[in-house]
N, C-alpha and C positions, 0 to 999 in steps of 0.2 A: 503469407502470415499463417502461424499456426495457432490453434485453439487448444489448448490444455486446462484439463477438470480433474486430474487427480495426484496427491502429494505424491506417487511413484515415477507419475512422467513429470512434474517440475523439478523432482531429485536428479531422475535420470539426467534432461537435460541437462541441469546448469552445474551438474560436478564431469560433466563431457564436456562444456562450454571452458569452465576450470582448467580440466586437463590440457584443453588447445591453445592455453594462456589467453585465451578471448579475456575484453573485460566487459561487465553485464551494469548495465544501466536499467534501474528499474523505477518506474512510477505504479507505487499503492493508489488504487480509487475503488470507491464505492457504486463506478458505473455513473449514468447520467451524463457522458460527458461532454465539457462545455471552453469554450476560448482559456480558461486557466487549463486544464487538463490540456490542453493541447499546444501551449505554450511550454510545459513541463515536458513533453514528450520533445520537443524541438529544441529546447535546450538539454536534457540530458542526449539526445541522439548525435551530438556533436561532439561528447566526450567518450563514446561507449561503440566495442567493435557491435555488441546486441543488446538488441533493448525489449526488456519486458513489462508490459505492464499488466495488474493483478485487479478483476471488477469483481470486488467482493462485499455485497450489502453486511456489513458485519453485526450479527447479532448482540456480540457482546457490548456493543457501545452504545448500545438504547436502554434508558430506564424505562423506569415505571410511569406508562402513560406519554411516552412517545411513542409511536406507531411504526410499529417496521415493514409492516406488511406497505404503508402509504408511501415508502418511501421509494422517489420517483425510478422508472427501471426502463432502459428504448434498447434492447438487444443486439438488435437489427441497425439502430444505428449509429450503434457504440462502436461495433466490429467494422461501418463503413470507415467510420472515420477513423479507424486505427488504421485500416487499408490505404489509407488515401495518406497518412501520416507515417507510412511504414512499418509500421512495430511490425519486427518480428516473430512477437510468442505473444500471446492473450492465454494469462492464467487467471481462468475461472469456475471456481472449484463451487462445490452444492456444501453446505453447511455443514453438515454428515458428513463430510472427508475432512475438514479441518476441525472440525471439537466436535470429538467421539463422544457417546451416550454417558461414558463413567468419567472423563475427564474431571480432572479435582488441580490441575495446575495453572495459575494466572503469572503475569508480570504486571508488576503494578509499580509505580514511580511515585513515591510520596513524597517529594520537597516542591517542585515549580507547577506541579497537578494539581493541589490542594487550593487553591486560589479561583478568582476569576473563572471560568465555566465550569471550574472542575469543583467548584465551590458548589455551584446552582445542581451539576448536575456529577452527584457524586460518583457515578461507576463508570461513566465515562471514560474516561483516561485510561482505566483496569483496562475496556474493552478495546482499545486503540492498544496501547502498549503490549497488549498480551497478541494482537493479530498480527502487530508490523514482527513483533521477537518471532515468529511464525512462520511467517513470510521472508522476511530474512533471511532464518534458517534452511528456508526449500529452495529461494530464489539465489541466496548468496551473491549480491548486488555487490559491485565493485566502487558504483555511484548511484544515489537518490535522490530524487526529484523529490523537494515539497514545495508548496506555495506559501509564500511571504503572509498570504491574507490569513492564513490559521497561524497565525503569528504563536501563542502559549501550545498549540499541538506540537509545533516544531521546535521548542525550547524543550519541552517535553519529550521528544525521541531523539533529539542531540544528548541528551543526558541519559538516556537509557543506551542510545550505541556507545556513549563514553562507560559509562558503570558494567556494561555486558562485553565491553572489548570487541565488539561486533567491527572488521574492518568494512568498512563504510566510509566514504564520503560524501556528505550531504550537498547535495547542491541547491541554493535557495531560487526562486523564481520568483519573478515580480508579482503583486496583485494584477489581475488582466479583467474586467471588468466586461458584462455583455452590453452590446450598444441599444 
């Protein structure tokens, strides 16, 4: 398994990965990870020659007065269990390499976002849809992994890979519950 932290080695990779006609399986998380996360990894690793997944606490999806610094982070044994689950690339980039100092460009999804959390918590979705078009971009996922349990997140980037023409195929996964 490899560790990548900056948009120049996820580019390089996955347009080499591209070239070899591999196809790239990729699961987005925020790190922390837990029986759902790793259930995504085992279901996209059956459809995908490599698979990438991306641990990125994302700044843009906290408002005002949720805590990003609080939110939960185990380094050490993100990277076991990705070992133990095979992934072969861990892209995880420092803040500063993905939204530059002057950046002024978002994605943002106004029809199925505006509802339901996106209601409570309105920048949300901006910060989600703007990391995964991101991500996307550097990763060029042939297939995605999300979980069934963020049920409107995943309505919500089905409709952004359909509106951006991003080829993608979503693959959904079960709620997986810790015991």
């Amino acid at each position: 398994m490899e560790v990548l932290s900056t948009v120049s080695e996820i580019q390089a990779l996955s347009l080499r990965l591209q070239k070899e006609g591999k196809t790239i399986g990729f699961v987005p998380t925020m790190g922390y990870l837990h029986e759902g996360h790793l259930s995504l990894i085992d279901l996209i690793r059956e459809r995908s020659d490599v698979l990438i997944l991306s641990i990125f606490v994302n700044p843009t999806q906290f408002g005002l007065g949720e805590d990003l610094e609080k939110y939960p982070r185990d380094w050490e044994r993100d990277l076991q269990l990705c070992r133990e689950r095979k992934v072969d690339y861990v892209f995880a980039p420092h803040a500063d390499e993905i939204y530059l100092s002057d950046a002024s460009t978002y994605v943002s999804e106004e029809g199925v976002s505006s509802g339901l959390c996106g209601q409570a918590r309105p920048t949300h979705f901006k910060g989600v849809t703007t990391i995964c078009a991101k991500l996307f971009n550097l990763c060029r996922p042939t297939y995605l992994a999300l979980g069934q349990k963020d049920a409107q997140q995943v309505v919500v980037l089905k409709r952004m890979i359909r509106d951006l023409h991003f080829p993608i195929e979503v693959v959904i996964g079960p709620t997986i519950r810790e015991a």
